[in-house]
N, CA, C and O atoms as a Tripos MOL2 file, in Angstrom:
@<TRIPOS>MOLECULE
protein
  288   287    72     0     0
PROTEIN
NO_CHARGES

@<TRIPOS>ATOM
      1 N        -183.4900   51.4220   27.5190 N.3       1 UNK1
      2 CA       -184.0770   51.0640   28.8000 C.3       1 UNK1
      3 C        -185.3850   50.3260   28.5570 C.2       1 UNK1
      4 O        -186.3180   50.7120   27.8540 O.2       1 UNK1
      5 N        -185.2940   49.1730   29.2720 N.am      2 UNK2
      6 CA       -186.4870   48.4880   29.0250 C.3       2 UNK2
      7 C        -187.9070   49.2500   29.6070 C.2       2 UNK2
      8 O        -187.6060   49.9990   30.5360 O.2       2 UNK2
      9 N        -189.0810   49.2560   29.3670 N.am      3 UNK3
     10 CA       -190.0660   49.6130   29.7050 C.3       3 UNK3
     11 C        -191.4320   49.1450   30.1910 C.2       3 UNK3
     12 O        -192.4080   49.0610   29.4460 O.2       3 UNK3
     13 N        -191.4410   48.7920   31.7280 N.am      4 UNK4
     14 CA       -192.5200   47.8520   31.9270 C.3       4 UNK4
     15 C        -193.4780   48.1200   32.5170 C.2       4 UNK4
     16 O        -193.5010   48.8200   33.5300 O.2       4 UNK4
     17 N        -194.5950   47.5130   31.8810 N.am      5 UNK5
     18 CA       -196.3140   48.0650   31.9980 C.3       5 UNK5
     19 C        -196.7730   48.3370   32.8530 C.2       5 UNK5
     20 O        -197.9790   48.5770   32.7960 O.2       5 UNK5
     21 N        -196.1110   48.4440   34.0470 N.am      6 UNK6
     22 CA       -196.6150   49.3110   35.3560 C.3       6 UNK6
     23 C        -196.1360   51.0770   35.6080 C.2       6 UNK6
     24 O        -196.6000   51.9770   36.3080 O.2       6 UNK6
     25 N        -195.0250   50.9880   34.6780 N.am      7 UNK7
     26 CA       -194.1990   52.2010   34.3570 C.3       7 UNK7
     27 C        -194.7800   53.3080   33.2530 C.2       7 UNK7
     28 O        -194.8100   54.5340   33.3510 O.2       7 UNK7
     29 N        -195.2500   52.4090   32.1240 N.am      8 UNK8
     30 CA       -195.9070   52.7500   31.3760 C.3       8 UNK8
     31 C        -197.3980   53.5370   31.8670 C.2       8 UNK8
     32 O        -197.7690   54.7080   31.7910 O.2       8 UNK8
     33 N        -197.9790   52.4000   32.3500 N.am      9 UNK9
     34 CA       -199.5280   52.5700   32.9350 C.3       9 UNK9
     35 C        -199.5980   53.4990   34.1120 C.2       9 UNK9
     36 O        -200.7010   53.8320   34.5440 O.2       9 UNK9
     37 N        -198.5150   53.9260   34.6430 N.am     10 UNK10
     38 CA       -198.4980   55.1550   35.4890 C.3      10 UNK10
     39 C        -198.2250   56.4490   35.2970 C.2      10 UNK10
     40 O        -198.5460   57.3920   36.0200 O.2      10 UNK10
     41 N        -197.3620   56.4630   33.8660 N.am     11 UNK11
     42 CA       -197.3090   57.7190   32.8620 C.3      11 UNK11
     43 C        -198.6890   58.2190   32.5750 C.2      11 UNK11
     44 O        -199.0980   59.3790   32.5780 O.2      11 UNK11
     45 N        -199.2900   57.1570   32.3360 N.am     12 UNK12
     46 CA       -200.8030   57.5530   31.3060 C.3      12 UNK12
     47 C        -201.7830   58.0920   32.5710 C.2      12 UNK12
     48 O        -202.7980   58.7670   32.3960 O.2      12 UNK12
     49 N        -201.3660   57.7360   33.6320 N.am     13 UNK13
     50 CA       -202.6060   57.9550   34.8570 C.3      13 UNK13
     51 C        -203.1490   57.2840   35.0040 C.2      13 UNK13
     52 O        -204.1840   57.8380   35.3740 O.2      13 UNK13
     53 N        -203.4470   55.3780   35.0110 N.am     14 UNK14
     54 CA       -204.1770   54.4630   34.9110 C.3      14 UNK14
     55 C        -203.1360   54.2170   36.1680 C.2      14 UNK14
     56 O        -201.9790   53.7980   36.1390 O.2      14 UNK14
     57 N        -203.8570   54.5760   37.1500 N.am     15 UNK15
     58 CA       -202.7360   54.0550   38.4770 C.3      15 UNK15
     59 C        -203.1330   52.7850   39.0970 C.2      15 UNK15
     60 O        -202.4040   51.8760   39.4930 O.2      15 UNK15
     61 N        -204.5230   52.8850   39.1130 N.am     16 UNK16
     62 CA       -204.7770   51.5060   39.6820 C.3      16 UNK16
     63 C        -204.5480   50.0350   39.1600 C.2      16 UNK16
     64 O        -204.5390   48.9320   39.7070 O.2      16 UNK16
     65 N        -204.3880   50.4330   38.0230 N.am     17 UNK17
     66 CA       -203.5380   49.0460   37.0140 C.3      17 UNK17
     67 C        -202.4220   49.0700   37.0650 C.2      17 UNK17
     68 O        -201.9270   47.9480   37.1770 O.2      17 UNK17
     69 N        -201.6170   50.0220   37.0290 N.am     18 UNK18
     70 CA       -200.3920   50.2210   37.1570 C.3      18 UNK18
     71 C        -199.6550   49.5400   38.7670 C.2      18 UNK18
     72 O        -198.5550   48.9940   38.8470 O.2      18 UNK18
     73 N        -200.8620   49.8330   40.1870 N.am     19 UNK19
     74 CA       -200.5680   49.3170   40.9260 C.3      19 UNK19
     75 C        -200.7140   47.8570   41.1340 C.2      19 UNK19
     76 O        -200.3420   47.3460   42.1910 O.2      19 UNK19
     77 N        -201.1920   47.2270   40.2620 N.am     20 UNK20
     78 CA       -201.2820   45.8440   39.8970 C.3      20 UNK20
     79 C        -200.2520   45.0760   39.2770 C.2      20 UNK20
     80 O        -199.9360   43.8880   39.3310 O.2      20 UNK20
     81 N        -199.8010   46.1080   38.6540 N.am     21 UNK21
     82 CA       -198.5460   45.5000   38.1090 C.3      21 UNK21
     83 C        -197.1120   45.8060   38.8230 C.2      21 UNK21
     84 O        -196.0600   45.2300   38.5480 O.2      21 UNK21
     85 N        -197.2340   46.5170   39.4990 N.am     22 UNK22
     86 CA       -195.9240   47.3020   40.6280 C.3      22 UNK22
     87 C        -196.1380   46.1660   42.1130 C.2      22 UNK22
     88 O        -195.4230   46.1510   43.1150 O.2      22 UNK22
     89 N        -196.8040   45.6870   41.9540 N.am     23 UNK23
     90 CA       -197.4970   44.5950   43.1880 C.3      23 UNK23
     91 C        -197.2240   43.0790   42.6740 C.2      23 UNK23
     92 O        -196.8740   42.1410   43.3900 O.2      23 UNK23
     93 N        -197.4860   43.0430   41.1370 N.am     24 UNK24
     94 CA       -196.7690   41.4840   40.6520 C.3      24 UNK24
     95 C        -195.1640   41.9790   40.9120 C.2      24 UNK24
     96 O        -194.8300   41.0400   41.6340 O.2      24 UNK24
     97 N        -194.5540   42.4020   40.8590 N.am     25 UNK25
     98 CA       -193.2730   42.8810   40.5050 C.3      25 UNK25
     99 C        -192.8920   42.2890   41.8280 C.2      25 UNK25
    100 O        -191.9840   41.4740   41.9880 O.2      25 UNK25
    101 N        -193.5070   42.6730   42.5620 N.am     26 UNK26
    102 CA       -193.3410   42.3410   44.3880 C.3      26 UNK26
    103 C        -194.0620   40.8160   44.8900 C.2      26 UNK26
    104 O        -193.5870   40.1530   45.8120 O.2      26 UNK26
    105 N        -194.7960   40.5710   44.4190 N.am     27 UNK27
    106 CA       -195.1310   39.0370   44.1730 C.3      27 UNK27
    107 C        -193.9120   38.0460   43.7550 C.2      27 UNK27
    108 O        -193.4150   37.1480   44.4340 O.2      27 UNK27
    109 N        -193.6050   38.4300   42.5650 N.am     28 UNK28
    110 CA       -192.5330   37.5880   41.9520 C.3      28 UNK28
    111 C        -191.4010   37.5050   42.8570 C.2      28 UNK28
    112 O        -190.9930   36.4520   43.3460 O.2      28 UNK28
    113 N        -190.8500   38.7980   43.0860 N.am     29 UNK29
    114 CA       -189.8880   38.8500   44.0590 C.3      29 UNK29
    115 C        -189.3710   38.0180   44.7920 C.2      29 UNK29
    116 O        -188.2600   37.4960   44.8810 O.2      29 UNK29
    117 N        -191.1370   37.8990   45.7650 N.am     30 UNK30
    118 CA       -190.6170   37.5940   46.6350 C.3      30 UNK30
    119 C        -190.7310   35.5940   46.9140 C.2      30 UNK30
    120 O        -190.4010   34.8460   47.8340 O.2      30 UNK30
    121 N        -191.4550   35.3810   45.3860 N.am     31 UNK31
    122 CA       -191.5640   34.0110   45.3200 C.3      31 UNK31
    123 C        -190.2110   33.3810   44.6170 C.2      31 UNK31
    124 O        -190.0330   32.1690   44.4950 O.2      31 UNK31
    125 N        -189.5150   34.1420   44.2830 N.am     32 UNK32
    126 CA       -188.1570   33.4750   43.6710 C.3      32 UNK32
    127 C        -187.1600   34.2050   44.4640 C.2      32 UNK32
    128 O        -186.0680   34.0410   43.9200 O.2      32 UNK32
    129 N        -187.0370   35.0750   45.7060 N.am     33 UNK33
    130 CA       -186.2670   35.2910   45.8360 C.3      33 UNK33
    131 C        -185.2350   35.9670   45.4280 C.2      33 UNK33
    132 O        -184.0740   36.0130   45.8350 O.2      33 UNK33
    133 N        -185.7910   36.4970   44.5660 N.am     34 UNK34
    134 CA       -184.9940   37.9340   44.0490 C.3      34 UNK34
    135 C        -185.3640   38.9980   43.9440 C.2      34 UNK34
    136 O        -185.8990   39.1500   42.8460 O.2      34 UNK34
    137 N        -185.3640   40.4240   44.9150 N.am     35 UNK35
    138 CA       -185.3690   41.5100   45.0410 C.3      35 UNK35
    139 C        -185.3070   42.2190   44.3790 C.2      35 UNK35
    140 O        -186.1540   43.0740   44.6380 O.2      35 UNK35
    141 N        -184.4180   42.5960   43.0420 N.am     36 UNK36
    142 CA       -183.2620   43.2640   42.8070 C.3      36 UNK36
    143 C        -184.8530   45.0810   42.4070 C.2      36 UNK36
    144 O        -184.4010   46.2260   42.4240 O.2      36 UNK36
    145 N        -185.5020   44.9860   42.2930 N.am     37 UNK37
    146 CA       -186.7690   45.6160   41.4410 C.3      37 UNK37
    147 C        -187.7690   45.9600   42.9410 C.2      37 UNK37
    148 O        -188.4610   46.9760   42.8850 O.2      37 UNK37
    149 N        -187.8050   45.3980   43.8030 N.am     38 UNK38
    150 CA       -188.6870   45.6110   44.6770 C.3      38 UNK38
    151 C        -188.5500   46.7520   45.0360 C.2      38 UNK38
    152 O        -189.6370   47.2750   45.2800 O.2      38 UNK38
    153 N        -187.1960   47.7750   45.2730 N.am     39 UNK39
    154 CA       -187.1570   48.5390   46.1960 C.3      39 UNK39
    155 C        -187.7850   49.8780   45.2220 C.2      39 UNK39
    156 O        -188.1220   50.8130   45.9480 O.2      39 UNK39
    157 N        -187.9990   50.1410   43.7450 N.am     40 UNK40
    158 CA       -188.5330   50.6570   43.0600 C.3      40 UNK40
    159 C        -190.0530   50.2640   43.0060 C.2      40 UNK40
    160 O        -190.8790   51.1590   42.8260 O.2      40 UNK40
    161 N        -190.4370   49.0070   43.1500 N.am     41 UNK41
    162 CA       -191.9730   48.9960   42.9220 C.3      41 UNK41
    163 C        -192.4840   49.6260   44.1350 C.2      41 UNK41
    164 O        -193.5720   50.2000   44.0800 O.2      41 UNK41
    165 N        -191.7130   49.5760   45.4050 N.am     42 UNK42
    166 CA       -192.3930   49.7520   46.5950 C.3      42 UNK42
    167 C        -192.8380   51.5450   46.5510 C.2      42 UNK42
    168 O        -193.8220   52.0160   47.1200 O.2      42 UNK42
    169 N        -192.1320   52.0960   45.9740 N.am     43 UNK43
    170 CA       -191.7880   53.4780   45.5800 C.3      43 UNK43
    171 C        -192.9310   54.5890   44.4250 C.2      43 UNK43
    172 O        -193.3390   55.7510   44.4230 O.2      43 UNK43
    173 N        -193.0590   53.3880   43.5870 N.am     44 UNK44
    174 CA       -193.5270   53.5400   42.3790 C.3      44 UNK44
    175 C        -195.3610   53.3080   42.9620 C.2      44 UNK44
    176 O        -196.2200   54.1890   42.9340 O.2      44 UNK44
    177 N        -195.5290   51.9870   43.4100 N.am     45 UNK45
    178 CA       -197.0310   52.0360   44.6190 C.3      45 UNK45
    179 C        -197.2410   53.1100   45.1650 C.2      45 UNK45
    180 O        -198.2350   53.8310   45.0790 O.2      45 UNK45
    181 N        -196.0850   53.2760   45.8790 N.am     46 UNK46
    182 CA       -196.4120   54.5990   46.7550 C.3      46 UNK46
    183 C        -197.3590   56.2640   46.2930 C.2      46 UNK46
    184 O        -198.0830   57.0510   46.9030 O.2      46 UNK46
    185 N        -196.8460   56.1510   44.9840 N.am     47 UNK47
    186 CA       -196.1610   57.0380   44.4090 C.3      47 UNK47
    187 C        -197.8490   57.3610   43.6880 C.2      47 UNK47
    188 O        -198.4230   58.4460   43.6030 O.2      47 UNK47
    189 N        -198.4830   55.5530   43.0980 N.am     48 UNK48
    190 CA       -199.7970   55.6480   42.3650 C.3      48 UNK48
    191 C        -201.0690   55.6760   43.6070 C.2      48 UNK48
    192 O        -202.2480   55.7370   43.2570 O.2      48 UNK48
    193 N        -200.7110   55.6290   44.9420 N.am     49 UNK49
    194 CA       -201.5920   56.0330   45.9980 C.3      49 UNK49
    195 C        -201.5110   57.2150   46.0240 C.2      49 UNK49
    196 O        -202.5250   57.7570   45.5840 O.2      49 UNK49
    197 N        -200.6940   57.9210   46.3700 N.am     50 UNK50
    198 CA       -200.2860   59.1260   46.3850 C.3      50 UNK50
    199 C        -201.2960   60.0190   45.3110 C.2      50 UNK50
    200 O        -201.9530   60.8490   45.9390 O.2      50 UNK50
    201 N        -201.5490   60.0290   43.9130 N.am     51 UNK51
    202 CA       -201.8900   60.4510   43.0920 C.3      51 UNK51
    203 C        -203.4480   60.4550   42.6200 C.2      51 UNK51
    204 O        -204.1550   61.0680   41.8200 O.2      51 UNK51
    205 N        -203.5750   59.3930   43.5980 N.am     52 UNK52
    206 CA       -204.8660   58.4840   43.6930 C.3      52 UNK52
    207 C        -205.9060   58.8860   45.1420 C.2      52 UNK52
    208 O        -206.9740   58.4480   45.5690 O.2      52 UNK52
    209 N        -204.8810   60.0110   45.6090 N.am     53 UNK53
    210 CA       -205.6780   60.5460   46.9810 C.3      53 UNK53
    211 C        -205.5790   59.6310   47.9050 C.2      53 UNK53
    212 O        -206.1340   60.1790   48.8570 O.2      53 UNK53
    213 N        -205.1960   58.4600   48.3070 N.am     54 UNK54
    214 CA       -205.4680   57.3210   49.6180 C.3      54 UNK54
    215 C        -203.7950   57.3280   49.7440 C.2      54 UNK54
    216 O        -202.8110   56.7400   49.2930 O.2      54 UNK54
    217 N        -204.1950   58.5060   50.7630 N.am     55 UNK55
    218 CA       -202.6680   58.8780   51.7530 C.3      55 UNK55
    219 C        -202.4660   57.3950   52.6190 C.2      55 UNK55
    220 O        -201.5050   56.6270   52.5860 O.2      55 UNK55
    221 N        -203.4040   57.3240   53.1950 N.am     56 UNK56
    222 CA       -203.0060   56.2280   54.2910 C.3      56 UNK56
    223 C        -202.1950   54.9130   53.5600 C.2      56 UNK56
    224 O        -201.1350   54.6420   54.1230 O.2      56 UNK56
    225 N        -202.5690   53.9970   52.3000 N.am     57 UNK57
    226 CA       -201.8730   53.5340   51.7070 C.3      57 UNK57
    227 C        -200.2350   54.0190   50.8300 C.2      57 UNK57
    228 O        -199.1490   53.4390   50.7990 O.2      57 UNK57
    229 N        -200.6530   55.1670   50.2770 N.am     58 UNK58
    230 CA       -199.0880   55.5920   50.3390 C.3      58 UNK58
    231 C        -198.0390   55.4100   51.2130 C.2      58 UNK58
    232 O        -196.8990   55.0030   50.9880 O.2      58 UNK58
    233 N        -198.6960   55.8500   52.4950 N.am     59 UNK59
    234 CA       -198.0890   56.3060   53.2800 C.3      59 UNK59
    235 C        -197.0890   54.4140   53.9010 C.2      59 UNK59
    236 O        -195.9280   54.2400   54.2700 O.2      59 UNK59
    237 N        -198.1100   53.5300   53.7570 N.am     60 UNK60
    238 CA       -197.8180   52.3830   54.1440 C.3      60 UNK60
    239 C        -196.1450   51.3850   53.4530 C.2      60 UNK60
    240 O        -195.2020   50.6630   53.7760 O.2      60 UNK60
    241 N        -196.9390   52.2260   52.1340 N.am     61 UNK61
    242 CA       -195.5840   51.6790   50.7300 C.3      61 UNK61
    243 C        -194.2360   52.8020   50.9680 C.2      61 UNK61
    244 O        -193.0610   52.4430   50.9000 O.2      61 UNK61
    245 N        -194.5810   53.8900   51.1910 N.am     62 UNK62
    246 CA       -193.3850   54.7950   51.1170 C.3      62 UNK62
    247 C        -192.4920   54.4490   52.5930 C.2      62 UNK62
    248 O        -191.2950   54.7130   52.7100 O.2      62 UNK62
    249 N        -193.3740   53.7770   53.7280 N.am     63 UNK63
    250 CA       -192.1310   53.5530   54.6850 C.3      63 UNK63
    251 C        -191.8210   51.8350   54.1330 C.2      63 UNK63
    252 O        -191.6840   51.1060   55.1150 O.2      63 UNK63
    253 N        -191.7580   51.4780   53.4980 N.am     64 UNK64
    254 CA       -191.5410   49.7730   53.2820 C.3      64 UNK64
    255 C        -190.2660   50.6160   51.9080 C.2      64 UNK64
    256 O        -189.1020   50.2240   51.8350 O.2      64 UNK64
    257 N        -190.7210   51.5400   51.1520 N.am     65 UNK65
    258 CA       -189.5250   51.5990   50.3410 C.3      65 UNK65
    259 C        -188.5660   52.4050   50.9430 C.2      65 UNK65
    260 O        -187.4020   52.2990   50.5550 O.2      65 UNK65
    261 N        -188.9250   53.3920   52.0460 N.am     66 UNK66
    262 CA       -187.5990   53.8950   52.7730 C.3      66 UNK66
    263 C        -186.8460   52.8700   53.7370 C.2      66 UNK66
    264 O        -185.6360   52.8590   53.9660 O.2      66 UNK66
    265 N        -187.8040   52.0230   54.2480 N.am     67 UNK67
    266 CA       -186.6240   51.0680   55.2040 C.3      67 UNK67
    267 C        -185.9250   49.9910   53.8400 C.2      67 UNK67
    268 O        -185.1360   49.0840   54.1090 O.2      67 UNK67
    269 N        -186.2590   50.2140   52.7810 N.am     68 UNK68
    270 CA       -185.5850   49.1810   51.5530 C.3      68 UNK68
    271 C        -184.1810   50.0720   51.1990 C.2      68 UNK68
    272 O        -183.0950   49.5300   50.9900 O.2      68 UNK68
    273 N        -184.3780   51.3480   51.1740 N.am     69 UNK69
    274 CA       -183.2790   52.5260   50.7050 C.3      69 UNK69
    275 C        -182.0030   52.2990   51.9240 C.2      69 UNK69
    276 O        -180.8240   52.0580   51.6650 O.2      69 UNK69
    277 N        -182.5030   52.4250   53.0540 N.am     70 UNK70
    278 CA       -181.8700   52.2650   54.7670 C.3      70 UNK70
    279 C        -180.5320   51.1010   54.3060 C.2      70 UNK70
    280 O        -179.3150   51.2350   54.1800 O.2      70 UNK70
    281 N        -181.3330   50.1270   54.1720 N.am     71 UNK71
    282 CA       -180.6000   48.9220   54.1440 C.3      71 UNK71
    283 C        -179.5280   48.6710   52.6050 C.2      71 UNK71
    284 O        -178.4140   48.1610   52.4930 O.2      71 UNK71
    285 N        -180.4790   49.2990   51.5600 N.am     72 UNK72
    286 CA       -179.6590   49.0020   50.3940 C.3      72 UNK72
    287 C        -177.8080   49.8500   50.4900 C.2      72 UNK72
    288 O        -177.0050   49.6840   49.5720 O.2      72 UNK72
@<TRIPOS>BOND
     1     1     2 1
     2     2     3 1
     3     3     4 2
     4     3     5 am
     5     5     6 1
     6     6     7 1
     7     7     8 2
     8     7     9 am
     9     9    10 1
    10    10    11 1
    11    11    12 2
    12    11    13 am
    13    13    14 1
    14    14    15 1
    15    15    16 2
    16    15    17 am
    17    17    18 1
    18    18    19 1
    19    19    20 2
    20    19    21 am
    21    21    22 1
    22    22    23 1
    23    23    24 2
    24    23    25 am
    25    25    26 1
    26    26    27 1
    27    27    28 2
    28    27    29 am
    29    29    30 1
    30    30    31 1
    31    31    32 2
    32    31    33 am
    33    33    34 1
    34    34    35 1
    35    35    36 2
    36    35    37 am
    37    37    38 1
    38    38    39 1
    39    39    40 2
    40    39    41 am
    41    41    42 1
    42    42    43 1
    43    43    44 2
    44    43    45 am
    45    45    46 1
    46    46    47 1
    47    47    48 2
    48    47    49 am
    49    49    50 1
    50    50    51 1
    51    51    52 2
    52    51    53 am
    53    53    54 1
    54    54    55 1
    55    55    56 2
    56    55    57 am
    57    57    58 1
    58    58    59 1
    59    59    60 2
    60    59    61 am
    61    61    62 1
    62    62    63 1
    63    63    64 2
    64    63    65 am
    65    65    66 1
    66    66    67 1
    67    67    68 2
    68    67    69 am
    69    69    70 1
    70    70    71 1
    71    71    72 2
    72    71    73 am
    73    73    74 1
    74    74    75 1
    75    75    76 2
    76    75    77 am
    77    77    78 1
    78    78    79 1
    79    79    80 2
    80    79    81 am
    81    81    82 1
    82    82    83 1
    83    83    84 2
    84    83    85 am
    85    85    86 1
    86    86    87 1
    87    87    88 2
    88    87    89 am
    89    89    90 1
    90    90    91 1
    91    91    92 2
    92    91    93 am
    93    93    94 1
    94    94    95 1
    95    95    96 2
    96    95    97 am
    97    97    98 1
    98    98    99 1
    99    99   100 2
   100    99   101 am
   101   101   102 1
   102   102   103 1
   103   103   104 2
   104   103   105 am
   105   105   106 1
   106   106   107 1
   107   107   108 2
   108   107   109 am
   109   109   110 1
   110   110   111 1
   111   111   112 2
   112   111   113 am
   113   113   114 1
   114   114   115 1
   115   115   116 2
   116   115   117 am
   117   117   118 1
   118   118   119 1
   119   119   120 2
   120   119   121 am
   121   121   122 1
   122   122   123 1
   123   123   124 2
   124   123   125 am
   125   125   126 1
   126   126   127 1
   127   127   128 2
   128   127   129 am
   129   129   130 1
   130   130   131 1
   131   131   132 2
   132   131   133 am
   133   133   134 1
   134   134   135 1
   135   135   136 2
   136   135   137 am
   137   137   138 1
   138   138   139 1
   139   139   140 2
   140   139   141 am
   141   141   142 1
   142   142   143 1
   143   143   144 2
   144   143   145 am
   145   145   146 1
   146   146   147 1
   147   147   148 2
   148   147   149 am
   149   149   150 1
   150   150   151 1
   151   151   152 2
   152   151   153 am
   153   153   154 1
   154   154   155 1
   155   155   156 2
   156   155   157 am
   157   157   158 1
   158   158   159 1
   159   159   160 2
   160   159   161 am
   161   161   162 1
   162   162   163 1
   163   163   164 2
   164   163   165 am
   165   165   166 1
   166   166   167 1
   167   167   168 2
   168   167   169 am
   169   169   170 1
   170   170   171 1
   171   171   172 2
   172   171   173 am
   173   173   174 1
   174   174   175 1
   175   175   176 2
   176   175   177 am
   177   177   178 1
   178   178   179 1
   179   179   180 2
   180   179   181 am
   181   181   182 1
   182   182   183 1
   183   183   184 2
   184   183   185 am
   185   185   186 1
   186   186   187 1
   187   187   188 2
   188   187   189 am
   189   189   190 1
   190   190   191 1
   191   191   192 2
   192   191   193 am
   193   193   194 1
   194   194   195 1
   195   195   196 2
   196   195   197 am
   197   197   198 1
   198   198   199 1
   199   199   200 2
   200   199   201 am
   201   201   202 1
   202   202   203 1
   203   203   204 2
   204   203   205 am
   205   205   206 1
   206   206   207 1
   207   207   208 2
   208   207   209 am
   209   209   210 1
   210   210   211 1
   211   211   212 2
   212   211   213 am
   213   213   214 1
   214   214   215 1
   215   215   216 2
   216   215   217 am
   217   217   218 1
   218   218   219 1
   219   219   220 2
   220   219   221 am
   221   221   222 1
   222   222   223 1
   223   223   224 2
   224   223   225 am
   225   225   226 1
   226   226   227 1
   227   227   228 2
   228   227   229 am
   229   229   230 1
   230   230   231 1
   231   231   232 2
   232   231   233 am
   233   233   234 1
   234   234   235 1
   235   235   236 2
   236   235   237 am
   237   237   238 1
   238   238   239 1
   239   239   240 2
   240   239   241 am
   241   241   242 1
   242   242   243 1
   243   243   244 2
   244   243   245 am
   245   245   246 1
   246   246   247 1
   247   247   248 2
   248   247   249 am
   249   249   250 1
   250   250   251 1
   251   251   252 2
   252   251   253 am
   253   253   254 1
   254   254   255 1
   255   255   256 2
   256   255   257 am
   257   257   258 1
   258   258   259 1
   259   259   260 2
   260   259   261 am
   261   261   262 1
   262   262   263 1
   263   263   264 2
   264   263   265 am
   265   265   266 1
   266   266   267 1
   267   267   268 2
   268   267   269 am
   269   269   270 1
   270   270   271 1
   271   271   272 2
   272   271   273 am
   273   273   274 1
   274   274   275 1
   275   275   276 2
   276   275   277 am
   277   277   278 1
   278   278   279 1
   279   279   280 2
   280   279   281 am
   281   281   282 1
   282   282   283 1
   283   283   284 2
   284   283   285 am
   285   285   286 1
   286   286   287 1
   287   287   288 2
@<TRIPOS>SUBSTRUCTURE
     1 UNK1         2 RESIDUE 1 A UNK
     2 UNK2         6 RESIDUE 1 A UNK
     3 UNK3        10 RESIDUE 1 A UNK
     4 UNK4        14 RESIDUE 1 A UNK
     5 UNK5        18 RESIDUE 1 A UNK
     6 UNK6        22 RESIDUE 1 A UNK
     7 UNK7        26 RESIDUE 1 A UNK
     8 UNK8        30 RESIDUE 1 A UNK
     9 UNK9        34 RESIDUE 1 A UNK
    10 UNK10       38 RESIDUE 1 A UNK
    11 UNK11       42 RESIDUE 1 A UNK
    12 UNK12       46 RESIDUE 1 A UNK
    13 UNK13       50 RESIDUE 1 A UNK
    14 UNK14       54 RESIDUE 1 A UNK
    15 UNK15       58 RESIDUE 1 A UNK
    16 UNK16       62 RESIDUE 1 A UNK
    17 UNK17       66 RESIDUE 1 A UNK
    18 UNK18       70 RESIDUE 1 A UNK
    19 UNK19       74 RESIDUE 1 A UNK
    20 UNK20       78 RESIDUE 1 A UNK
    21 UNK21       82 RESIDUE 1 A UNK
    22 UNK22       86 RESIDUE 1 A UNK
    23 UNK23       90 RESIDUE 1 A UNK
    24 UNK24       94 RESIDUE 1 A UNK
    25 UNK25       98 RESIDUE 1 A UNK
    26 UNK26      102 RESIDUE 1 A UNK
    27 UNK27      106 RESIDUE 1 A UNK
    28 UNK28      110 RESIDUE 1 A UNK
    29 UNK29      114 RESIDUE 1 A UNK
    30 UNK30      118 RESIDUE 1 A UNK
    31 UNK31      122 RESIDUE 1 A UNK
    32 UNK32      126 RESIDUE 1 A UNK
    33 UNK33      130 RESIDUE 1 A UNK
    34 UNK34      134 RESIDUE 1 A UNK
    35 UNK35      138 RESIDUE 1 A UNK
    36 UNK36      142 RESIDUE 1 A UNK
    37 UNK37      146 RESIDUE 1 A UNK
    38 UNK38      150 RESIDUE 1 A UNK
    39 UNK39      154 RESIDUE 1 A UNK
    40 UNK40      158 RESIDUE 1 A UNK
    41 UNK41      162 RESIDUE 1 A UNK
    42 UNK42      166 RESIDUE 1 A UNK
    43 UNK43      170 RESIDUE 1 A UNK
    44 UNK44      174 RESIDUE 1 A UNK
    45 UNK45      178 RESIDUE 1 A UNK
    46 UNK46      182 RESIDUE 1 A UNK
    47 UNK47      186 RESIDUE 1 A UNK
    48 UNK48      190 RESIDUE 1 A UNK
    49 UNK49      194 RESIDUE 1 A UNK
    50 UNK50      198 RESIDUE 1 A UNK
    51 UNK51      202 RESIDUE 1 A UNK
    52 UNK52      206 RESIDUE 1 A UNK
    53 UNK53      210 RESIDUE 1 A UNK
    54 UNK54      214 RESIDUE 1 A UNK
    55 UNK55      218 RESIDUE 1 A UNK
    56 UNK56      222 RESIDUE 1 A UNK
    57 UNK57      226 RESIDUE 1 A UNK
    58 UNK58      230 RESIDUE 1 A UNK
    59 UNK59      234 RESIDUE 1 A UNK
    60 UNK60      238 RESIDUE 1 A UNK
    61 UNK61      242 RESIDUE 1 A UNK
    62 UNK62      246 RESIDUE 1 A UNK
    63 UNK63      250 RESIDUE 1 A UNK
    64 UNK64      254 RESIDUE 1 A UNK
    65 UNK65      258 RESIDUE 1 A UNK
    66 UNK66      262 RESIDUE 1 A UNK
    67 UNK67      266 RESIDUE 1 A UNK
    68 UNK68      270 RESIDUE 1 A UNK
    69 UNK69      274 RESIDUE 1 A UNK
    70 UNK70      278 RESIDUE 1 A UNK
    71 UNK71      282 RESIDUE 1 A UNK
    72 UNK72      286 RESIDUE 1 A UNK
């Protein structure tokens, strides 16, 4: 399994980098038009707010990755 540095950097507890890189993931996305990864970064954001104490942003990413789950 490949392993990428937002995945990594959220193991270690470096969330706020990690959300930098879970946010290019969603950048790229959505500039080429391919999804296939978004519905995990949206999750994975969520996930480094969450951990990071700023509910209100979690809270923002975790309904953008549940209406992504809805539809998938």
């Amino acid at each position: 399994m490949l392993d990428f540095p937002g995945a990594s950097l959220q193991r270690q507890g470096k969330y706020r980098e990690a959300i930098k890189y879970h946010s290019l993931v969603l950048e790229l996305s959505a500039r080429h038009g391919e999804d296939s990864g978004s519905t995990e970064a949206y999750g994975a954001i969520a996930d480094c707010y969450t951990e990071l104490g700023d509910l209100e942003q979690a809270a923002k990413y975790y309904d953008q990755y549940i209406a992504r789950l809805e539809t998938d």
